[in-house]
Biopython code that builds the backbone (N, CA, C, O; Angstrom):
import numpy as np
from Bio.PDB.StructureBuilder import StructureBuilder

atoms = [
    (1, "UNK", "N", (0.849, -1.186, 0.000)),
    (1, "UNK", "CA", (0.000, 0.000, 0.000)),
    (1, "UNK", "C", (0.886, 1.237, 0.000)),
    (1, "UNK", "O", (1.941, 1.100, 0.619)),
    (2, "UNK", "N", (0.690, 2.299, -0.513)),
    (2, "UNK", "CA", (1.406, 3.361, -0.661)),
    (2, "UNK", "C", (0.575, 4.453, -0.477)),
    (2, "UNK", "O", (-0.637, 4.600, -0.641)),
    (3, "UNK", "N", (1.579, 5.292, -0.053)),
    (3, "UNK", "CA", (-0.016, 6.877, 0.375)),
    (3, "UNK", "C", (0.773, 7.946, -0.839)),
    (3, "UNK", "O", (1.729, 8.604, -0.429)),
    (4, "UNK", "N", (0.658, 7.987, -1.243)),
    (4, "UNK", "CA", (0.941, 9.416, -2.431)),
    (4, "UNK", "C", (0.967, 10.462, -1.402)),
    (4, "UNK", "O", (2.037, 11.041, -1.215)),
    (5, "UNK", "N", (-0.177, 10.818, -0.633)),
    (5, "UNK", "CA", (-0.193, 12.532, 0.286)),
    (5, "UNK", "C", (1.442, 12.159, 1.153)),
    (5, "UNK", "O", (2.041, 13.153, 1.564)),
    (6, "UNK", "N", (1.845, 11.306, 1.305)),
    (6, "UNK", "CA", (3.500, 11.291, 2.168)),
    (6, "UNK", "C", (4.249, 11.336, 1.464)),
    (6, "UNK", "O", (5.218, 12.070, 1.662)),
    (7, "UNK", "N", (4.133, 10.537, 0.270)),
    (7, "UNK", "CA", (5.567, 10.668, -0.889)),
    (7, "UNK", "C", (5.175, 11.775, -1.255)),
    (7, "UNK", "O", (6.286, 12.237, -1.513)),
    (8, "UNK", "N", (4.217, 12.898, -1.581)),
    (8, "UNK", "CA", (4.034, 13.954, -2.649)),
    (8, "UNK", "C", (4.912, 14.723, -1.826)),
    (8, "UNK", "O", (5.956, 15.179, -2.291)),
    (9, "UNK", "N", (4.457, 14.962, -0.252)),
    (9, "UNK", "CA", (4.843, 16.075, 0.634)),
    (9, "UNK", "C", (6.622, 15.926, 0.869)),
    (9, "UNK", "O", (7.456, 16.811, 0.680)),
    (10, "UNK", "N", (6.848, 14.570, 1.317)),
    (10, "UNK", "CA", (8.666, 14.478, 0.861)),
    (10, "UNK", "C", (9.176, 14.866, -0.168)),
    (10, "UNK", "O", (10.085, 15.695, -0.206)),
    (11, "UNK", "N", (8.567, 14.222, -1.321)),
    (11, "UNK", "CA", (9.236, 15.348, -2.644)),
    (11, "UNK", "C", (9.638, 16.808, -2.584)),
    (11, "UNK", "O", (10.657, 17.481, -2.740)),
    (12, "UNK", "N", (8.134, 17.014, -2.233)),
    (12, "UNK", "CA", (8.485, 19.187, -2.396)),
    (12, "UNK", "C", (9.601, 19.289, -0.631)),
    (12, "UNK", "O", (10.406, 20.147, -0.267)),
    (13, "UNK", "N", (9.223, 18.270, -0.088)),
    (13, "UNK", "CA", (10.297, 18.863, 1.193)),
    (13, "UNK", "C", (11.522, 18.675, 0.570)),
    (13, "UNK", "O", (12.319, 19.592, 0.768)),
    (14, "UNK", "N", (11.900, 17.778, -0.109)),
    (14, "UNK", "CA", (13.137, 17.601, -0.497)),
    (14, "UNK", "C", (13.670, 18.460, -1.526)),
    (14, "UNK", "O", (14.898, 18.531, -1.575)),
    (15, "UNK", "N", (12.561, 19.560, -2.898)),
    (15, "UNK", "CA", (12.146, 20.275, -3.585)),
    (15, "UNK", "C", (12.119, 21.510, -3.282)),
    (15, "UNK", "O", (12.720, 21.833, -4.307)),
    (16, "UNK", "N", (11.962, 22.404, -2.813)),
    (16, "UNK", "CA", (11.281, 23.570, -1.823)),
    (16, "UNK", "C", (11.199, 24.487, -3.311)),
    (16, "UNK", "O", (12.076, 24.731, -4.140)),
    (17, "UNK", "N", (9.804, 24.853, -3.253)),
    (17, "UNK", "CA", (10.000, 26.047, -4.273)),
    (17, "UNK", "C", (10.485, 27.013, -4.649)),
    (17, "UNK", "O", (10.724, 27.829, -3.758)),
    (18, "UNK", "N", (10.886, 27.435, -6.150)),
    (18, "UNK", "CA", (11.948, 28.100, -6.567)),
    (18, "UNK", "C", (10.937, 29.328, -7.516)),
    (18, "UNK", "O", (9.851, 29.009, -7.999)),
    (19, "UNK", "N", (11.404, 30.428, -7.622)),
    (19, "UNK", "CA", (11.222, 31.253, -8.292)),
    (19, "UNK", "C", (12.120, 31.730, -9.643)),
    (19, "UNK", "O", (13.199, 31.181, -9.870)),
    (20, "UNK", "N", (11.577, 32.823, -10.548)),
    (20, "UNK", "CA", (12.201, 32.716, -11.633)),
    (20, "UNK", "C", (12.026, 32.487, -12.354)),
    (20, "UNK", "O", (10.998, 32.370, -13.022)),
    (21, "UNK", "N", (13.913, 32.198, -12.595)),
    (21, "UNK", "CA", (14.086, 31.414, -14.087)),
    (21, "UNK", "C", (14.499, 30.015, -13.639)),
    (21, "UNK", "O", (14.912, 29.188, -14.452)),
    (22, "UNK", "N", (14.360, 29.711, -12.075)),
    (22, "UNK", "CA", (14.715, 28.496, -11.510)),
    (22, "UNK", "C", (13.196, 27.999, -11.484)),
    (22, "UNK", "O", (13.137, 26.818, -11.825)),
    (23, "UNK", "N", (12.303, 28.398, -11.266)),
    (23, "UNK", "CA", (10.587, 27.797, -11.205)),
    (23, "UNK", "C", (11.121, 26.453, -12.689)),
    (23, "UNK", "O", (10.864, 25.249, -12.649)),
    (24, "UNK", "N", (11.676, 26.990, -13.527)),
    (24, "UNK", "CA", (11.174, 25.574, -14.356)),
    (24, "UNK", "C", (11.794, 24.578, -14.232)),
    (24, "UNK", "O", (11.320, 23.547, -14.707)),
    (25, "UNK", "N", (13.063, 24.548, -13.553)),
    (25, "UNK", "CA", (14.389, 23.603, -13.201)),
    (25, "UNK", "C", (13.370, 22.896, -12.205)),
    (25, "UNK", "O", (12.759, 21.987, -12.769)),
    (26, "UNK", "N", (13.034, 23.076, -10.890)),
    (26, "UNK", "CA", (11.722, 22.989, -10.231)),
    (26, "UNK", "C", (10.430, 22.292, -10.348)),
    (26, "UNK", "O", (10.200, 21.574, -9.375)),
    (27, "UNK", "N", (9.888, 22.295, -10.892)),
    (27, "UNK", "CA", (8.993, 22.019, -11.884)),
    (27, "UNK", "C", (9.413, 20.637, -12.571)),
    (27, "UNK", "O", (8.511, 19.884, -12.938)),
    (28, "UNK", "N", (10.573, 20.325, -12.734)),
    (28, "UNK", "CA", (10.739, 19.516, -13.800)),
    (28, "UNK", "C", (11.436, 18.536, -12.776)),
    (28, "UNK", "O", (11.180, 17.346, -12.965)),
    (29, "UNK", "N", (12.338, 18.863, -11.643)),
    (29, "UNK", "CA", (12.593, 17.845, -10.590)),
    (29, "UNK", "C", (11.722, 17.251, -9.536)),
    (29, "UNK", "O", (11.981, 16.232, -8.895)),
    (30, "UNK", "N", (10.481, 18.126, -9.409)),
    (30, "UNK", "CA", (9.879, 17.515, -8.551)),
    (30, "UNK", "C", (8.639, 16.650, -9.628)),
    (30, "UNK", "O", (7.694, 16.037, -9.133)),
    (31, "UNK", "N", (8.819, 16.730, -10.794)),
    (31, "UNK", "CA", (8.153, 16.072, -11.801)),
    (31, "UNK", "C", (8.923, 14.405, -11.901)),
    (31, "UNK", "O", (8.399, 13.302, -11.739)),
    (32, "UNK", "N", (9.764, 14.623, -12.097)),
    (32, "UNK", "CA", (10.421, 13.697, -12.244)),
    (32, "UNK", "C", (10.745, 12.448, -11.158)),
    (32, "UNK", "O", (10.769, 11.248, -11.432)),
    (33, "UNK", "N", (11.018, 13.152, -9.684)),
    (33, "UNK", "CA", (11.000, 12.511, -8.610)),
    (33, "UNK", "C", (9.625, 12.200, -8.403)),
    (33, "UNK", "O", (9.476, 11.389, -7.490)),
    (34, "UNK", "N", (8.418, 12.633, -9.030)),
    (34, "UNK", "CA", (7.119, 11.808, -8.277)),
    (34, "UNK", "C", (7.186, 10.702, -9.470)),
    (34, "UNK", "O", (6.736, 9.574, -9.267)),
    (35, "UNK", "N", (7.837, 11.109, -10.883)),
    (35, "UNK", "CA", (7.405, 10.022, -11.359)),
    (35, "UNK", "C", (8.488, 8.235, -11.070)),
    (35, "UNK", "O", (8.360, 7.020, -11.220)),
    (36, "UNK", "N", (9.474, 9.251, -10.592)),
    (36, "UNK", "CA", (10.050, 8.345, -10.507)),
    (36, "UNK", "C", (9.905, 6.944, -8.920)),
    (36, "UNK", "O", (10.468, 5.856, -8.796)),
    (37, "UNK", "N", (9.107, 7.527, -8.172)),
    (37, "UNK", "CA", (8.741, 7.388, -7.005)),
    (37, "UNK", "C", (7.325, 6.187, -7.847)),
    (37, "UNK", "O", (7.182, 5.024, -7.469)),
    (38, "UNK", "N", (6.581, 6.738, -8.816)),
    (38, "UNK", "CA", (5.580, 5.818, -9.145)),
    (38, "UNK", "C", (5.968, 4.727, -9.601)),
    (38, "UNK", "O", (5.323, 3.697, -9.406)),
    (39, "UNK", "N", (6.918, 4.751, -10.185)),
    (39, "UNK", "CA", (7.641, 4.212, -10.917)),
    (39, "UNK", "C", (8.050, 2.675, -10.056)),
    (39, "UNK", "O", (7.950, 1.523, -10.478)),
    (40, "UNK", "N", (8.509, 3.146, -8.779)),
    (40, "UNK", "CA", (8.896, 2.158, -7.896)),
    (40, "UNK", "C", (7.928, 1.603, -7.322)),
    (40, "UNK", "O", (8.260, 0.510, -6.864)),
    (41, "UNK", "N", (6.444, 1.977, -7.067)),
    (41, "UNK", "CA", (5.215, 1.897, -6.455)),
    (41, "UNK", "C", (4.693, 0.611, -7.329)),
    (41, "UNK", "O", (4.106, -0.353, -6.838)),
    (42, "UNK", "N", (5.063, 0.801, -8.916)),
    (42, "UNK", "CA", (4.241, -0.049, -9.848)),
    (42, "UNK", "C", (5.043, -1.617, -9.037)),
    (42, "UNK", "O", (4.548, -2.490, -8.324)),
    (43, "UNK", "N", (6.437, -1.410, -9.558)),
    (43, "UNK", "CA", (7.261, -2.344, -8.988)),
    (43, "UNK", "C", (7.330, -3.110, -7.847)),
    (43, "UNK", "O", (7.918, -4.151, -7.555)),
    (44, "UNK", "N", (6.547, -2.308, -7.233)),
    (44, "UNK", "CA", (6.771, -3.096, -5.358)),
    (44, "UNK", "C", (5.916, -3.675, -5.189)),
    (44, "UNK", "O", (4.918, -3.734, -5.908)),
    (45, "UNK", "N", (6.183, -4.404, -3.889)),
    (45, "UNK", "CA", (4.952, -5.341, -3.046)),
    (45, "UNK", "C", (5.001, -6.649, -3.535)),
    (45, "UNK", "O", (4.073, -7.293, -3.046)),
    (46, "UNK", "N", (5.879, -7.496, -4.501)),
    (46, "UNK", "CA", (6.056, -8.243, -4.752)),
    (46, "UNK", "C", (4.622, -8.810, -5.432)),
    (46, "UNK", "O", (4.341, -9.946, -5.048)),
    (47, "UNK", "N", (3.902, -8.354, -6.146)),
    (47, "UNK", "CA", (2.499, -8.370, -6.643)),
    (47, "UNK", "C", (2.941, -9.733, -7.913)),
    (47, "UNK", "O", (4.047, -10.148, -8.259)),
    (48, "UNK", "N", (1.735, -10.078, -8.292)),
    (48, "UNK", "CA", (1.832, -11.079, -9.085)),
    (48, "UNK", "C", (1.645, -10.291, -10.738)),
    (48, "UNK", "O", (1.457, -9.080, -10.621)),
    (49, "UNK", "N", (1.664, -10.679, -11.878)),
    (49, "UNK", "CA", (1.646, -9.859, -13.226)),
    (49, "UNK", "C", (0.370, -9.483, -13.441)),
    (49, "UNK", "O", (0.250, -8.571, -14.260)),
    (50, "UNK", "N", (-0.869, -10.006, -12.840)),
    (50, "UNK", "CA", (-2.259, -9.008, -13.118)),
    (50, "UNK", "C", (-1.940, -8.303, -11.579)),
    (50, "UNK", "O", (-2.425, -7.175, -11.675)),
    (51, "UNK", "N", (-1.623, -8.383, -10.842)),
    (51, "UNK", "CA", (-1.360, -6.890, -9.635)),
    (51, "UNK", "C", (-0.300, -5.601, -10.305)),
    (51, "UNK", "O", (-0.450, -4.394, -10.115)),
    (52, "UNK", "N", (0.730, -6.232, -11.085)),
    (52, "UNK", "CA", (1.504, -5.467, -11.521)),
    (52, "UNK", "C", (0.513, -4.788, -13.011)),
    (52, "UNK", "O", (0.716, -3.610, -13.308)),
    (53, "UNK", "N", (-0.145, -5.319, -13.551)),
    (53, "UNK", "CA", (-0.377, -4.976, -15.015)),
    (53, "UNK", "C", (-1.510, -3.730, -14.155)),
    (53, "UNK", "O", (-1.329, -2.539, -14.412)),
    (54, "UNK", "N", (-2.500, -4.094, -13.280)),
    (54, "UNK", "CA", (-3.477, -3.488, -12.520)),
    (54, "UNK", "C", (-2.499, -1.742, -12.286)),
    (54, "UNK", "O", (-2.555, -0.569, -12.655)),
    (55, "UNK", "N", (-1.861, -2.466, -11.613)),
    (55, "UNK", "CA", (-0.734, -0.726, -10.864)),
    (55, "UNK", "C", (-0.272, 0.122, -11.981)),
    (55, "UNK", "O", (-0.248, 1.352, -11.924)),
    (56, "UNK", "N", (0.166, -0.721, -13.202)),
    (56, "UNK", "CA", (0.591, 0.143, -14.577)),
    (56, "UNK", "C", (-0.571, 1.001, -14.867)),
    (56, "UNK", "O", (-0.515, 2.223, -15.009)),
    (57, "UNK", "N", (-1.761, 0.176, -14.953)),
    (57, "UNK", "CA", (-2.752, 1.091, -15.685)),
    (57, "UNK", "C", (-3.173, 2.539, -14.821)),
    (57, "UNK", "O", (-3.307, 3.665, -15.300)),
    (58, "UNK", "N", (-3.364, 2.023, -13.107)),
    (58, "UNK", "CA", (-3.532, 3.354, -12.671)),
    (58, "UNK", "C", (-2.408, 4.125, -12.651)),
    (58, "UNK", "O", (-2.786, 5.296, -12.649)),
    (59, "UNK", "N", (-1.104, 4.058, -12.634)),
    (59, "UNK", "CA", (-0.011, 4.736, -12.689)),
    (59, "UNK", "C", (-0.583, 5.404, -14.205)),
    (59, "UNK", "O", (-0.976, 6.566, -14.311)),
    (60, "UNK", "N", (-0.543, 4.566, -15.154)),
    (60, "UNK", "CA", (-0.586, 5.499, -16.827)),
    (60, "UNK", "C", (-1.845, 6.901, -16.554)),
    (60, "UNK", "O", (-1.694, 7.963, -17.157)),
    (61, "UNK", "N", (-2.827, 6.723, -15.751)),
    (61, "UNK", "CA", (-3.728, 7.544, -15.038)),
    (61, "UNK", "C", (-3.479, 8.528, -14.676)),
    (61, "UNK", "O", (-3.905, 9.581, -15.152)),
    (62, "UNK", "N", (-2.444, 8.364, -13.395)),
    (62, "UNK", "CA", (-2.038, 9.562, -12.678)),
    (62, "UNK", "C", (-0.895, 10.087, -13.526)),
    (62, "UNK", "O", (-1.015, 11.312, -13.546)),
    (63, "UNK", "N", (-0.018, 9.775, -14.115)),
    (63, "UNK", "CA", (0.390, 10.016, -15.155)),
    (63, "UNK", "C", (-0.332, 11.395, -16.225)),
    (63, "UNK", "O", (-0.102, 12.589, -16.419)),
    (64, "UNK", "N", (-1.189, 10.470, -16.656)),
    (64, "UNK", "CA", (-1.785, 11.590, -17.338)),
    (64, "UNK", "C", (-2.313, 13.116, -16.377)),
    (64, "UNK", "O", (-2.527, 14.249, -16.807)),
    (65, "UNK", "N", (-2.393, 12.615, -15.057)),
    (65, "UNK", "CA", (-3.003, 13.686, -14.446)),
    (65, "UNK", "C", (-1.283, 14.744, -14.235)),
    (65, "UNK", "O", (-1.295, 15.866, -14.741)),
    (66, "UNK", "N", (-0.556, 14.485, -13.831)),
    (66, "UNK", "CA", (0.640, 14.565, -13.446)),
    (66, "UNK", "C", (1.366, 15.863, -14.476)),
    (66, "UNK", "O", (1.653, 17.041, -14.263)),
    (67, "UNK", "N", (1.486, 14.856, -15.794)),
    (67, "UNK", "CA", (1.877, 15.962, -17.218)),
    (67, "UNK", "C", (0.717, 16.820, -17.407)),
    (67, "UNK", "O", (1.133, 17.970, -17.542)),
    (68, "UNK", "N", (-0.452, 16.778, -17.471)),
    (68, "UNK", "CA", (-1.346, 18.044, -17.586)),
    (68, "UNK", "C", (-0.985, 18.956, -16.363)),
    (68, "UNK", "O", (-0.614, 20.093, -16.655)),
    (69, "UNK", "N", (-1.049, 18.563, -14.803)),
    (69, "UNK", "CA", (-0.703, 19.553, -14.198)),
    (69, "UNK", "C", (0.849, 20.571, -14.212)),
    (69, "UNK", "O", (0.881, 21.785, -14.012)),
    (70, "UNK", "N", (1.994, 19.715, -14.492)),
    (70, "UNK", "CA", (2.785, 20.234, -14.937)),
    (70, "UNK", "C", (2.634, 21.240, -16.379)),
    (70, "UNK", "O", (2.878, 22.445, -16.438)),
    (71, "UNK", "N", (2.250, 20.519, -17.280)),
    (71, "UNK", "CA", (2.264, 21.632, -18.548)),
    (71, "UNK", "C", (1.762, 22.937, -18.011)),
    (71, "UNK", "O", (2.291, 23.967, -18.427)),
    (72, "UNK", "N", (0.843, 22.998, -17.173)),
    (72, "UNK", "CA", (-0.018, 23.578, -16.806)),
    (72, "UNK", "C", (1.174, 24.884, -16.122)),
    (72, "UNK", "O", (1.178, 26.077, -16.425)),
    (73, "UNK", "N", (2.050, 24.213, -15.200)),
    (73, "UNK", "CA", (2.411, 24.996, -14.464)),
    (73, "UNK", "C", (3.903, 25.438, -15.313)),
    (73, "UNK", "O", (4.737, 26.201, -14.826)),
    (74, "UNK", "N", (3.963, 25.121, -15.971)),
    (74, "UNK", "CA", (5.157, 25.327, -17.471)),
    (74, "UNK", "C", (4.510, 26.524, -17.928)),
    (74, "UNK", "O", (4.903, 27.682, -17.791)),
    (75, "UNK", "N", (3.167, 25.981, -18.649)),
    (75, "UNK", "CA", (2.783, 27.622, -19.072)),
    (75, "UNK", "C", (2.209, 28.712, -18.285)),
    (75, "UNK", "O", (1.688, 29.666, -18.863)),
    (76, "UNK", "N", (2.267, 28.642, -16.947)),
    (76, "UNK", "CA", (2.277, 29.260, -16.313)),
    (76, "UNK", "C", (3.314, 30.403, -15.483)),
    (76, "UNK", "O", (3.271, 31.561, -15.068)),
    (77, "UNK", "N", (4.057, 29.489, -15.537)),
    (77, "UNK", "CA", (5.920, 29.885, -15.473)),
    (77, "UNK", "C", (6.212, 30.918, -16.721)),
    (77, "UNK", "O", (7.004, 31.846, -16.556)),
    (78, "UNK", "N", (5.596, 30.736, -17.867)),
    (78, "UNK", "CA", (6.540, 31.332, -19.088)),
    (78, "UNK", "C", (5.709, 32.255, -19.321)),
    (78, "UNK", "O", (6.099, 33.135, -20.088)),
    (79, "UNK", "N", (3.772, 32.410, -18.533)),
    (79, "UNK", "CA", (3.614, 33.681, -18.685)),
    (79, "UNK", "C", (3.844, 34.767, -18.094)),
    (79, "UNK", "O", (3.835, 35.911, -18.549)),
    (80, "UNK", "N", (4.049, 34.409, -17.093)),
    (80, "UNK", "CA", (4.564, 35.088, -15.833)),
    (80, "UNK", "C", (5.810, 35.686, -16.305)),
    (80, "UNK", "O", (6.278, 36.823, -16.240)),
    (81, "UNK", "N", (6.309, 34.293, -16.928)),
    (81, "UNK", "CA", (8.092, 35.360, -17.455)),
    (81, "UNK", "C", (7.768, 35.991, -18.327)),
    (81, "UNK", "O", (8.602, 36.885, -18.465)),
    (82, "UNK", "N", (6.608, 36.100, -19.414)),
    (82, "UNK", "CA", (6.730, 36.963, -20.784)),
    (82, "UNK", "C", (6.216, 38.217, -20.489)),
    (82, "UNK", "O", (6.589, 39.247, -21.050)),
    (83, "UNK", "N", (4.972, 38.131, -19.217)),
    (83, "UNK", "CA", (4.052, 38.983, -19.231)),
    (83, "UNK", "C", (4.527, 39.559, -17.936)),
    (83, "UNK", "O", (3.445, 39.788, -17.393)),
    (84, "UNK", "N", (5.538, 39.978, -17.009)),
    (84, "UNK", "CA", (5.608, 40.265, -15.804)),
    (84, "UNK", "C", (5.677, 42.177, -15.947)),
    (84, "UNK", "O", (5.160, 43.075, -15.282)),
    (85, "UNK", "N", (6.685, 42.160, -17.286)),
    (85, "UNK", "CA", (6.944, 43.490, -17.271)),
    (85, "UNK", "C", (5.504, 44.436, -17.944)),
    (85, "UNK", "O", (5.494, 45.655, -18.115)),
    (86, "UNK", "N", (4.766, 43.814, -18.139)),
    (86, "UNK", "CA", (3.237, 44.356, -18.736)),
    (86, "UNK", "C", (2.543, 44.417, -17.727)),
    (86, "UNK", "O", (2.228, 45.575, -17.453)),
    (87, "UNK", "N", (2.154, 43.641, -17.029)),
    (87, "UNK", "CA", (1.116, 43.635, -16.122)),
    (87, "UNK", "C", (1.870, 44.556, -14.923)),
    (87, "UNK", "O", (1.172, 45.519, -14.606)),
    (88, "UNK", "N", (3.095, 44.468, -14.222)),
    (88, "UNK", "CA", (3.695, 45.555, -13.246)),
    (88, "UNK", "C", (3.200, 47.333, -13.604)),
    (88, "UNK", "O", (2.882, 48.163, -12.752)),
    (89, "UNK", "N", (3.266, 47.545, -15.096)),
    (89, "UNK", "CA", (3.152, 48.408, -15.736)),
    (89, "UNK", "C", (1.422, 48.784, -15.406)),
    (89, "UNK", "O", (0.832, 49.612, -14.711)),
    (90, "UNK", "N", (1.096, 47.863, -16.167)),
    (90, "UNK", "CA", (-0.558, 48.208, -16.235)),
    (90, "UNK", "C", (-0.839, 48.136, -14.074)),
    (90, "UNK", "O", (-0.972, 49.312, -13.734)),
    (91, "UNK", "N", (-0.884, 47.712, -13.494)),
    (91, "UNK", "CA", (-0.934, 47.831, -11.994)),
    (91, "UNK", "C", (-0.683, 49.274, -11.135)),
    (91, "UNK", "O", (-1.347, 49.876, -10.291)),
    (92, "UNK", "N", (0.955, 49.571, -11.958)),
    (92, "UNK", "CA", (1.043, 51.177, -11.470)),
    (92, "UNK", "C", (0.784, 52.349, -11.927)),
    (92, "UNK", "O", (1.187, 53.401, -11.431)),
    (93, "UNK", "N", (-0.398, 52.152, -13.598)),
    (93, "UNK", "CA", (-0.449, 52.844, -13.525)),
    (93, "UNK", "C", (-2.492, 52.746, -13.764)),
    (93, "UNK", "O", (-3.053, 53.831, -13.615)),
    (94, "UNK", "N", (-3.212, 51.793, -14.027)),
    (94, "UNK", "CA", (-4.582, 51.982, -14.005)),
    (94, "UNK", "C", (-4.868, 51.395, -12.700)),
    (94, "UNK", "O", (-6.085, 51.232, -12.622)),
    (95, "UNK", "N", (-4.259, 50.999, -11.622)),
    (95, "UNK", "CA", (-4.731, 50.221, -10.428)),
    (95, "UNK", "C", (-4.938, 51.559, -9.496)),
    (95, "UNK", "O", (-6.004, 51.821, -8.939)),
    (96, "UNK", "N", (-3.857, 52.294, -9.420)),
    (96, "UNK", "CA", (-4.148, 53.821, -8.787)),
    (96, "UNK", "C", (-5.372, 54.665, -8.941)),
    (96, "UNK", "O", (-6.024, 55.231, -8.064)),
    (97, "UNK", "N", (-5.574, 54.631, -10.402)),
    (97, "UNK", "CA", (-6.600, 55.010, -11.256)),
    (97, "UNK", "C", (-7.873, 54.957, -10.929)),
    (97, "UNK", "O", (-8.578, 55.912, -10.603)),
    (98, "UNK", "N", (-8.223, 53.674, -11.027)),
    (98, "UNK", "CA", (-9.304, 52.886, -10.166)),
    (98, "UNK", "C", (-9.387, 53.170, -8.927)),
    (98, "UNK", "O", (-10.488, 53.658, -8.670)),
    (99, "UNK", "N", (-8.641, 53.072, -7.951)),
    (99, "UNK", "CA", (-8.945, 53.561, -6.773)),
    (99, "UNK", "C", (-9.059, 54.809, -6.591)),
    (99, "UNK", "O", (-9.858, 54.888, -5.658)),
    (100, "UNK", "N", (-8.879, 55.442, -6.775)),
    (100, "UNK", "CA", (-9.238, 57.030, -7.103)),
    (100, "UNK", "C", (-10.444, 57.308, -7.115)),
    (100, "UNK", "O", (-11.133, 57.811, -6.227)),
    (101, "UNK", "N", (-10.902, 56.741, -8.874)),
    (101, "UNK", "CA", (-12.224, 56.731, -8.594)),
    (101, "UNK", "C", (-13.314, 56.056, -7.898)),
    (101, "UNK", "O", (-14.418, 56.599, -7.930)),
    (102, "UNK", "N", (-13.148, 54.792, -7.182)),
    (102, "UNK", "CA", (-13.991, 53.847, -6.150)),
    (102, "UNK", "C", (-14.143, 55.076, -5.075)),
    (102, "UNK", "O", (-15.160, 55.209, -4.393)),
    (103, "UNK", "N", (-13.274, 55.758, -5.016)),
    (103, "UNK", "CA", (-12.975, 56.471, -3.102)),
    (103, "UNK", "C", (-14.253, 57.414, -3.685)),
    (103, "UNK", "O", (-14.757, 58.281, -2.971)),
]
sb = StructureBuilder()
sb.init_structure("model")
sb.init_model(0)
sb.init_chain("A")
sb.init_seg("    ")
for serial, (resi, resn, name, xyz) in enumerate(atoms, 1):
    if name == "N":
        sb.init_residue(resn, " ", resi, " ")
    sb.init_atom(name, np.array(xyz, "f"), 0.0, 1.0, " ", f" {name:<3s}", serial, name[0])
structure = sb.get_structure()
């Protein structure tokens, strides 16, 4: 039996989040260490080849859940990097603006 909520939380402890231009280095190690962690999960317990074939399929599952949340946080990372100096801009100067007129 394996708990994912203990291996997920060791990962990022071992991980600690990074900002930047390090967010994607980040991103891609603690990607890698969960998969590689599943990886060993499929493998263990000494299961017989329908226990093992069973664990592949939900692994290919979380898997899929895994790379969508990452892409996710990839393009999230690169808008942040494309768009940081736009939106700082637009903040100091229509966010004032707005409050001005609310008051």
């Amino acid at each position: 039996h394996c708990c994912f909520g203990r291996t997920v939380r060791a990962i990022l402890a071992d991980h600690p989040p990074a900002r930047g231009h390090r967010a994607r280095v980040h991103v891609f190690r603690v990607g890698r260490a969960a998969a590689d962690e599943f990886e060993r999960w499929v493998a263990s317990d000494g299961l017989d080849e329908a226990g093992r074939a069973r664990r592949s399929d939900e692994l290919k599952s979380l898997k899929r859940t895994i790379d969508q949340s990452l892409e996710s946080m990839r393009a999230n990372t690169e808008w942040v990097e494309r768009e940081a100096d736009g939106v700082a801009e637009w903040v100091d100067t229509a966010l004032p603006a707005a409050l001005a007129t609310s008051l």
